[in-house]
N, C-alpha and C positions, 0 to 999 in steps of 0.2 A: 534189206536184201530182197530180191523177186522175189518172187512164189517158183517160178520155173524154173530157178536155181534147185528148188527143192527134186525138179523132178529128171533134172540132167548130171547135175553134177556129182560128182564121184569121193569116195572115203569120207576124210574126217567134215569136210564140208554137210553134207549130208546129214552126220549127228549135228551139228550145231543148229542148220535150220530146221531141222525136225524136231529140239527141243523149243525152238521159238515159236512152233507152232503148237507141243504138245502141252505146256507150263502154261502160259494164257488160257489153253480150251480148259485143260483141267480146273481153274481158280474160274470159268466160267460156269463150268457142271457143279460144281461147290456154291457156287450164289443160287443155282436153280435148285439147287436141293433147299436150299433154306427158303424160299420162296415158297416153294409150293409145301413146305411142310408149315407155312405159316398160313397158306392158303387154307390149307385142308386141316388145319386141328381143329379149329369149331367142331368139326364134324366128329372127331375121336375123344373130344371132350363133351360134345352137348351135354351132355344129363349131368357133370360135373357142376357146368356152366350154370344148365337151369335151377339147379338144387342152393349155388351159392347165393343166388339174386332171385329165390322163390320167386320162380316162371314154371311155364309148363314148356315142356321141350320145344314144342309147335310155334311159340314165340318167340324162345333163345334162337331158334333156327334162323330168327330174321337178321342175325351177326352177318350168317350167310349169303343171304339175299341184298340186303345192303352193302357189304362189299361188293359182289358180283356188279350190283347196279350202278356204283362208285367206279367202281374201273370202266363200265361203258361208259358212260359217260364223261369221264376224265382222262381216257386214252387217246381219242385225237385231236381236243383242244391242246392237252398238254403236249404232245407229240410236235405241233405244229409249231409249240411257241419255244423249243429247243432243239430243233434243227438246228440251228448254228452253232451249238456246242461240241465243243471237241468231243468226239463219240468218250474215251479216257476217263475226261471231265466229269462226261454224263454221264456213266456207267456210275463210277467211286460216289459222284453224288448220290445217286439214287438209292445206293446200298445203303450209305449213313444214315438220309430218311428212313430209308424201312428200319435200321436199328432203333434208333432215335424212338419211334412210333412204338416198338414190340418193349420195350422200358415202360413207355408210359400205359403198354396193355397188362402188363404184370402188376401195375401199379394203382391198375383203376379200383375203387372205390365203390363204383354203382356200375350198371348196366351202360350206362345214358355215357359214360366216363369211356367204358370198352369199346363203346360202337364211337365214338368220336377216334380211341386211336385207332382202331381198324380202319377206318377211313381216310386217317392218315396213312397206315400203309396201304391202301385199292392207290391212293394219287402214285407211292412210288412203284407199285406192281403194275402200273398203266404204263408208266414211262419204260420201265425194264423188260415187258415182254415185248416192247414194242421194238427194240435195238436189239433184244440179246441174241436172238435168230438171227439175223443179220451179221451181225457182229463175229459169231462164230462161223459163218462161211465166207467173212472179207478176212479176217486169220488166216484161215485154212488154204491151204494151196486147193488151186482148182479140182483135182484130183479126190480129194478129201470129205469134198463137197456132203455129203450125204455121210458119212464117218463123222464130222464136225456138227451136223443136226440129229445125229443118234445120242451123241453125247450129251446133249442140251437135253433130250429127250430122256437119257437115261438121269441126269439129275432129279427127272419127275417121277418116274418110276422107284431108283432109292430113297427118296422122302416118304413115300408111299409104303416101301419094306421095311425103312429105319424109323424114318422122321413122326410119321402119322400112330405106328404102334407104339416107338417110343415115347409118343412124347404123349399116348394116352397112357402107359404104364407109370409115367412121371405124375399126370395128373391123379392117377389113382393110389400110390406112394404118398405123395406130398404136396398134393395140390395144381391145378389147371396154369396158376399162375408161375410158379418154375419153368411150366412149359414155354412162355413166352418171356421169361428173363433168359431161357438158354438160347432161343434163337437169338433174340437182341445182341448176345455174348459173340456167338460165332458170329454174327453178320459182321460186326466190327473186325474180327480177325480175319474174313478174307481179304477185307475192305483192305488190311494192313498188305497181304499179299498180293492182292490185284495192282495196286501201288507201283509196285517194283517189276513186277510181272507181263503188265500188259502194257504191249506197243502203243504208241505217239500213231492216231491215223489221221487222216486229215474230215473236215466233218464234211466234206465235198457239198456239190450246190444244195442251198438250203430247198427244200419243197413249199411254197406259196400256195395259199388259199386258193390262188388264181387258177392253179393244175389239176384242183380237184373233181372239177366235170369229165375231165379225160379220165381218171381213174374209175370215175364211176360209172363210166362206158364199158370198162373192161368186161364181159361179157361171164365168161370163168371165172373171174372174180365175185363175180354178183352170183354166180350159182351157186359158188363154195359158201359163199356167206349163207345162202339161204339153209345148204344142208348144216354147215355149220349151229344157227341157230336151233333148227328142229331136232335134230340127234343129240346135241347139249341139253337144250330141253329137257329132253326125255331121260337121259342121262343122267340130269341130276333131280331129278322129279323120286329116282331110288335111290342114286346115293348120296343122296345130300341125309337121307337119314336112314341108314344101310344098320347103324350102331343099336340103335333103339328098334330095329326092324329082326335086327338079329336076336336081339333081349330077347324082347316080347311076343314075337312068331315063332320064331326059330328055337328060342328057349336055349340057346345055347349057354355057356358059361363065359366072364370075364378072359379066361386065360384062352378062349377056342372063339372067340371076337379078334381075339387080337393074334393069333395063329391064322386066322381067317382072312385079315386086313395083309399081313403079311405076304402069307400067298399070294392076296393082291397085285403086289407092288414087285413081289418075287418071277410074276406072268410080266410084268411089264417091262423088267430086266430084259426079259426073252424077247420080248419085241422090238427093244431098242437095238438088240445085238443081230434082230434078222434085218431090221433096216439098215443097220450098217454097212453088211453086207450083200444087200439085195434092194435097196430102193431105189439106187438108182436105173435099174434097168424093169420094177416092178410096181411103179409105186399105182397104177390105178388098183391093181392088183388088191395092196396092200389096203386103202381106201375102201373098197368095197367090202374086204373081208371085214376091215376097220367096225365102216358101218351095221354089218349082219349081225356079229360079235355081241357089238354092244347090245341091238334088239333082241336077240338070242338071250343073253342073259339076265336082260330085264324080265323079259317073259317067263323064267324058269325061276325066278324069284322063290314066288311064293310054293313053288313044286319041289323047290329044292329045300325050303323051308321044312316039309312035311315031311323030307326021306330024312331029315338030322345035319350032323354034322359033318360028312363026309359028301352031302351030296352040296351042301352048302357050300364048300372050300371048294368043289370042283367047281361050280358058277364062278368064286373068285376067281379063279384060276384063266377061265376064258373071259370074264370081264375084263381082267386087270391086264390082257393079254390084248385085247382087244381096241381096248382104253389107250394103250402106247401108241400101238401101234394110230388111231387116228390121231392123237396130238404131232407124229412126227411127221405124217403124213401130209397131214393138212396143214402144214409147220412150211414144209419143201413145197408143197402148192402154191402157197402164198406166195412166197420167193421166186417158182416159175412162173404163175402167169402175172405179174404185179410188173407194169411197164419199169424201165431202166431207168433207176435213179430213185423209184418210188417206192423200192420196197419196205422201209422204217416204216412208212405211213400206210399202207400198205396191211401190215400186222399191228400197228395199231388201230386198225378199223375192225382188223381180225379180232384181236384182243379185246375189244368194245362188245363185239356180237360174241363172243362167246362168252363171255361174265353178263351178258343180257339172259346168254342160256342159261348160266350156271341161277343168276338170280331167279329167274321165270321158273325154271325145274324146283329148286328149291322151295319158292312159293306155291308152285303147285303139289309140291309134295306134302307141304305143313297143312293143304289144303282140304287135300283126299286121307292126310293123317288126321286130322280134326273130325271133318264130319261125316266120312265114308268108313276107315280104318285103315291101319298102315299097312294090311296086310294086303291092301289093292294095289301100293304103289309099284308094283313092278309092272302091273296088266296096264296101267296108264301110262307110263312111259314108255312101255313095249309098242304099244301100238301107235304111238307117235315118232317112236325110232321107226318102226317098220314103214311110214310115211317117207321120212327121211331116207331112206336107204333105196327105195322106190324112188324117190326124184333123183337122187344119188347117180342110179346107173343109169336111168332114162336120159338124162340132162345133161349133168355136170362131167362125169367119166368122158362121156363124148366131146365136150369144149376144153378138156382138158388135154384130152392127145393132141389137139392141134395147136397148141401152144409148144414152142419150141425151146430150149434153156441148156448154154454150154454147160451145166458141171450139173443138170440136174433131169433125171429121163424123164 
């Protein structure tokens, strides 16, 4: 049935293509929950991690960094060699890898064993962020456009409130490895829902190596990638070790770490619910605040460290707020300015430079944690976000308005 069926026709019509719309996005938000709570546990487990394979955090942190690196690297070879797959196909596929992968992480035996399957899942989290955006606004009735990229967005934000504290609380109960036999468990079970669930589309013309200088002309594309890069960066330069930053600065407790991570992810609820409602007619807006946010609360790191626990959770609170909001943001960017027909490949270049940030932050974080102290890493990535945020408006804001996109302001 159209899409514009959805937005003319009248009574029980109406319910049926609005479940076909809303049953696929939901079992869409449910694979990004599991993703990014696979993403991000290293980080709610390190000191678990390093304690079990006696390391020092500074080196279990390289789980991190090696993933990140993994997925740049494996997101647009891999992207380009399964264009031709029925998008369907590709989605159910890519989910059973990552299952597949998160067994064999619960299962490893050495260090040298974990970082091999983690690497296995960066190949399928290369391929999956690369469609799943997309994915959910060729669902969506045109209308929906930006309601269908909240939703993707709000799967990263509930991983973050559920996934990341639960599944440190699991590690500290019964061990790190539960954590990664429970996702491996549900990934399978959406895998069973997605099944029945999500529509037959077609995989329309494949993208050739040959298209790739025109993409890389795109002008807004190459800016976004740039602030991309430096605000990830900096990004994860603090929270790639936010856990052991909270220990050991903040002095905070087990259960007010994980109160803390919450809030996080609790801010980013919020964000996903204001872009729903508001990105399509806001989104530089959003972008800008996105970027300040993030440098704002890398800065007040170590400030907020010294007022206790309450000034701690508020930093969460505009981090984790701020955090949504640029992934959803820069999520619909992609999409608007990424020429027609391009945009898979498109956010898999996205997806490449931003796990280059996530890994580079990371590495720099374990860097200035080793031989400066962890208690600098907010002022280093602050002032590299503020870089970012600086070419941000000067630049990128501006080649962004003049890019035009029906279903996205």
């Amino acid at each position: 049935m159209k899409k514009d069926v959805f937005r003319d026709a009248l009574g029980k019509e109406v319910v049926l293509v609005s479940m076909r719309f809303w049953v696929p996005l939901v079992g869409m938000t449910l694979s990004t929950f599991v993703f990014n709570t696979s993403e991000f546990m290293p980080i709610g487990l390190l000191t678990d991690i390093a304690a079990d394979f006696n390391m020092t955090e500074s080196a279990a942190g390289m789980l991190i960094s090696v993933y990140a690196w993994a997925v740049m690297i494996l997101s647009l070879p891999l992207m380009l060699c399964v264009t031709k797959v029925p998008p369907k196909r590709l989605l159910l596929g890519v989910i059973v890898l990552f299952g597949i992968c998160q067994l064999l992480s619960a299962a490893s035996v050495n260090f040298w064993m974990l970082m091999a399957a983690r690497i296995g899942v960066a190949a399928a989290h290369a391929v999956f962020w690369s469609i799943i955006t997309p994915l959910a606004v060729r669902v969506a009735p045109s209308s929906k456009a930006s309601l269908a990229l909240s939703m993707v967005g709000m799967g990263t934000s509930v991983a973050m409130i559920f996934g990341l504290p639960c599944g440190r609380m699991l590690g500290l109960a019964i061990g790190w490895r539960a954590t990664f036999l429970t996702v491996g468990i549900v990934s399978f079970a959406i895998v069973a829902c997605l099944a029945f669930v999500f529509p037959k589309l077609d995989a329309g013309k494949p993208f050739t190596l040959g298209k790739l200088p025109s993409l890389l002309r795109t002008r807004s594309l190459l800016s976004m990638y740039l602030v991309t890069i430096v605000v990830i960066t900096a990004y994860f330069t603090g929270y790639g070790y936010i856990e052991p930053f909270f220990q050991q600065v903040a002095c905070l407790p087990d259960d007010a770490i994980t109160f803390a991570l919450v809030l996080f992810g609790a801010a980013g609820l919020v964000g996903s619910l204001l872009f729903a409602r508001l990105g399509h007619v806001t989104l530089a807006t959003f972008i800008r605040f996105a970027c300040a946010g993030i440098a704002a609360a890398l800065l007040l790191m170590a400030p907020a460290a010294a007022g206790g626990e309450v000034a701690s959770c508020l930093v969460c609170v505009l981090w984790g707020l701020a955090a949504s909001l640029f992934n959803v943001s820069f999520n619909a960017a992609v999409i608007k300015c990424a020429p027609e027909g391009a945009s898979s490949v498109a956010m898999s270049m996205y997806s490449g430079l931003y796990n280059l940030g996530i890994g580079t932050g990371t590495w720099l974080g374990g860097m200035v944690t080793a031989n400066v102290g962890i208690g600098l890493i907010g002022y280093v990535g602050g002032v590299l976000a503020l870089a970012g945020l600086a070419y941000c408006c000067l630049r990128f804001v501006g080649l962004l308005r003049q890019v035009h996109h029906p279903s996205i302001g």
